[in-house]
C-alpha positions in Angstrom: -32.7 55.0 8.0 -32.0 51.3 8.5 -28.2 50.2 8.2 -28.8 48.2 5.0 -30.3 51.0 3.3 -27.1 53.1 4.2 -24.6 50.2 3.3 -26.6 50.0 -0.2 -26.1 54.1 -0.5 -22.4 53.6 0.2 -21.3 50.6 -2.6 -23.6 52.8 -4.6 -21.0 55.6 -4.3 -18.2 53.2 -4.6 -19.3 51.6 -7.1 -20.0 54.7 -9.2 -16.3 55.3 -8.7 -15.2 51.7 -9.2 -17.1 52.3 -13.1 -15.2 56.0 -13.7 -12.1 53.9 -13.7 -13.3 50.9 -15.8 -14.4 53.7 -18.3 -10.8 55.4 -18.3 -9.3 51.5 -18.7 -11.3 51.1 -21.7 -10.8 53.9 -23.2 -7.0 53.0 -23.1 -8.0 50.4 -24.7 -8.3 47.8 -22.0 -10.7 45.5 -20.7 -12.7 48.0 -18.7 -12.5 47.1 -14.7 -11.8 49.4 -11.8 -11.3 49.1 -9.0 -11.5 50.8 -5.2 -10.5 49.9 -2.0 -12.1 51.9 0.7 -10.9 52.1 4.9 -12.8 51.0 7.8 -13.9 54.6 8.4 -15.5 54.7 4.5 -12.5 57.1 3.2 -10.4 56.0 0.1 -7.5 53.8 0.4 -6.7 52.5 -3.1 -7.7 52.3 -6.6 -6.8 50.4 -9.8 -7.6 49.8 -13.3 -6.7 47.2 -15.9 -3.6 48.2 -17.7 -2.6 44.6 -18.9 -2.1 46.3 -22.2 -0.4 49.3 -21.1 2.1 47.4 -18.7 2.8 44.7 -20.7 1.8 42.5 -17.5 -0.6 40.1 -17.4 -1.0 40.3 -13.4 -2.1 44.1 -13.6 -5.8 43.8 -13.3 -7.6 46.2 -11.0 -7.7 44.4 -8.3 -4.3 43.5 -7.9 -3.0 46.8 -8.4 -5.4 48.4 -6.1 -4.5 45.4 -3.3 -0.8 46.3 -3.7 -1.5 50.1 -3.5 -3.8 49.5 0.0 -0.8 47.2 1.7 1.7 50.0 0.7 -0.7 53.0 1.9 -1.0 50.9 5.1 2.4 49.3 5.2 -0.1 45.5 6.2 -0.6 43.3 3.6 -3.6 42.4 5.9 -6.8 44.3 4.8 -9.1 42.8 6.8 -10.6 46.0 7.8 -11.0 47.3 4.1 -13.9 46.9 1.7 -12.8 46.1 -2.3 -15.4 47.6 -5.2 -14.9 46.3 -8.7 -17.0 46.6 -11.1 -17.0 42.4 -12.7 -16.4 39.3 -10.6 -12.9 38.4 -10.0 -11.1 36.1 -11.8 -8.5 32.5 -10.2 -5.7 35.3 -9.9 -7.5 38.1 -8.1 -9.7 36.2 -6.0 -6.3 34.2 -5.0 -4.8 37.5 -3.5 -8.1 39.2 -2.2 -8.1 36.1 0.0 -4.5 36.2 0.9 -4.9 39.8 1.4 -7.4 38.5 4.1 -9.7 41.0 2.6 -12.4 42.4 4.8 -15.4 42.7 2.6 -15.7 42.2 -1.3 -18.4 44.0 -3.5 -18.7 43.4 -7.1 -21.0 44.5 -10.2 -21.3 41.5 -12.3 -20.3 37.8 -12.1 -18.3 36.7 -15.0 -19.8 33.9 -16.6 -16.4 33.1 -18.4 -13.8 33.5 -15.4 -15.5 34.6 -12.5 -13.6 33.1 -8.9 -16.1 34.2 -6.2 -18.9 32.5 -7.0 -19.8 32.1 -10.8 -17.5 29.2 -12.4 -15.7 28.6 -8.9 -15.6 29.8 -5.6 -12.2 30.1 -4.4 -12.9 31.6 -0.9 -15.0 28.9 -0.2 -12.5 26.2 -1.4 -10.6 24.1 1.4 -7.8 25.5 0.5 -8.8 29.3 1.3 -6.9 30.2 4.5 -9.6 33.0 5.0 -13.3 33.4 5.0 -14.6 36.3 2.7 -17.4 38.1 3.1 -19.1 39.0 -0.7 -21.8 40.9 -2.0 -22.5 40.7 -5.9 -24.7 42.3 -8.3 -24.2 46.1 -7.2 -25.2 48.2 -10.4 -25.1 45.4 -12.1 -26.9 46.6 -15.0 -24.3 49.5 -15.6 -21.4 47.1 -14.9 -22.7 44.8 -17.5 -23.3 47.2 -19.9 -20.0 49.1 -19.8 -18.4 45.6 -20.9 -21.2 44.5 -23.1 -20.5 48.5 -24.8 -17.0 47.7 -24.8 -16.8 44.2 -25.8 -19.3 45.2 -29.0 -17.2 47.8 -30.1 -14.2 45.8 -30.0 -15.5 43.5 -32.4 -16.6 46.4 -34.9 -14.2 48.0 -35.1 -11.9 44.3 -36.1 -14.4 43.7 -39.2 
């Protein structure tokens, strides 16, 4: 089987993961992310979901959470040899760290048309001030990823009126 068709069957996988924990975030009642950060031999490192809400702390999105858990597991705040899954584009704060986390490899499900860092409404690790080139690929399972939030968001609003 050719390479790419193997990398798409692996942030499959993750990805499928990645969406398990943006379900369990939103049915905490947060915005439903997750997040997963895997190891240069494909085995799991880290993994977060929001829990603004829960925490009381604006800076614990998915992401950040998972970041911190992968520099602890592998006492480096370098992760250049590590892969990040989550399951919507990252936003200013989150793309911030990935790059000063000098982030291997970053796969996401859906750009964010509202907030999105990595390529949608900026690009932060293409900015002159990025210390650190990242390598991105967007849009795997996009669909589901969009219509967990979509599901989410819509529900939200319901259940307000």
């Amino acid at each position: 089987m050719p390479d790419e068709y193997l990398d798409y069957i692996t942030h499959k996988k993750w990805m499928s993961y990645a969406l398990k924990l943006a379900q369990a975030a939103g049915d905490a009642g947060e915005v439903p992310v997750g997040a997963v950060i895997i190891n240069s031999t494909g085995n799991l490192l880290a993994e977060g979901e929001n829990r603004k809400e829960r925490d009381k702390d604006p800076t614990a999105h998915a992401e950040i959470l998972a970041l911190k858990t992968a520099a602890r597991t592998l006492q480096n705040w370098h992760l250049n040899e590590c892969t990040l899954y989550v399951t919507l584009e990252p936003c200013p704060m989150c793309a911030g760290a990935i790059v000063q986390a000098r982030l291997g490899l970053l796969v996401y499900g859906v750009d964010d048309t509202k907030t999105g860092a990595i390529r949608t409404v900026i690009n932060i690790p293409s900015s002159p001030a990025s210390n650190h080139r990242l390598q991105v690929i967007g849009g795997i399972l996009e669909s589901a990823c969009r219509q967990q939030l979509q599901a989410w968001f819509t529900t939200r609003r319901y259940q307000r009126n």
